[in-house]
C-alpha positions in Angstrom: 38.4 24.6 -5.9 40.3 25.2 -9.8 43.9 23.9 -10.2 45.4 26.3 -12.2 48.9 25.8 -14.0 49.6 29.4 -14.2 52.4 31.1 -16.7 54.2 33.9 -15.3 56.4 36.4 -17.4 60.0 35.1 -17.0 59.4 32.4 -14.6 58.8 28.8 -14.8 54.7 27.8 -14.8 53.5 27.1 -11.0 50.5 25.3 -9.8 48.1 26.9 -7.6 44.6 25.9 -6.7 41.9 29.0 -6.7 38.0 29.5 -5.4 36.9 30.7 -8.8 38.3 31.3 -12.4 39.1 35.3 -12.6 36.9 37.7 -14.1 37.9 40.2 -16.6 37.8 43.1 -14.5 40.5 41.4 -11.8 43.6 43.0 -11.1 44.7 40.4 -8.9 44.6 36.4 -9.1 44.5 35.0 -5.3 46.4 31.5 -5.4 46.6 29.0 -3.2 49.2 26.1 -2.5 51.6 27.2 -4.7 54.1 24.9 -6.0 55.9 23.9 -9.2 54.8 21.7 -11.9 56.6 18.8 -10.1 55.0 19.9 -6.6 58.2 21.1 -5.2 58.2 24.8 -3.0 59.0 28.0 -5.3 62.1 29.2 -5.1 60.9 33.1 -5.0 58.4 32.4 -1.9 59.3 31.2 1.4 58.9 27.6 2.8 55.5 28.7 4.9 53.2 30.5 2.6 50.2 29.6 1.3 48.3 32.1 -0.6 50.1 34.6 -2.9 48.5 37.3 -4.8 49.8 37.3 -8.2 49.3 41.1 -10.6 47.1 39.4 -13.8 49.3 41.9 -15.7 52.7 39.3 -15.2 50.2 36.3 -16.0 50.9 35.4 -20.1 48.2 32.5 -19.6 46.1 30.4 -17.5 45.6 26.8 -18.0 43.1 24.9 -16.4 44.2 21.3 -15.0 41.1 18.5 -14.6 40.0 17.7 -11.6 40.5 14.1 -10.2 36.9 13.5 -11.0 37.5 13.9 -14.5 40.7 12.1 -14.5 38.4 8.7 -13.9 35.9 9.3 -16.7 36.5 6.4 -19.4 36.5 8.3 -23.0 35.6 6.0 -25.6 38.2 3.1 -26.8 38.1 1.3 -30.1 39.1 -2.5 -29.9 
């Protein structure tokens, strides 16, 4: 699983987890646990759902968020 934060035309970014990055042939990004930024429930979807299918043409840009694996790694720190 990818967490995406994903930027929608005229909407605030949501966060959305997803099996696989999209190709460029997709039409369609399938997204699961949507949520805001915060983790709060969208405003446009209703209180149960869990996967939405969003058109890649209202998508301006994806962003891909690190996993918590990568969160840990120590980068290099100068004393």
């Amino acid at each position: 699983m990818v967490t995406l934060q994903i930027h929608l035309m005229n909407e605030e970014p949501i966060v959305a987890e997803v099996d696989a990055l999209p190709a460029p042939g997709d039409t369609l990004l399938t997204a699961m646990n949507p949520r805001q930024r915060d983790g709060k429930d969208l405003r446009f979807l209703a209180p149960n759902v869990t996967t939405v299918l969003l058109p890649i043409n209202r998508v301006i840009y994806i962003q891909v968020l690190p996993s918590t694996e990568e969160e840990r790694i120590v980068g290099f720190v100068r004393d």
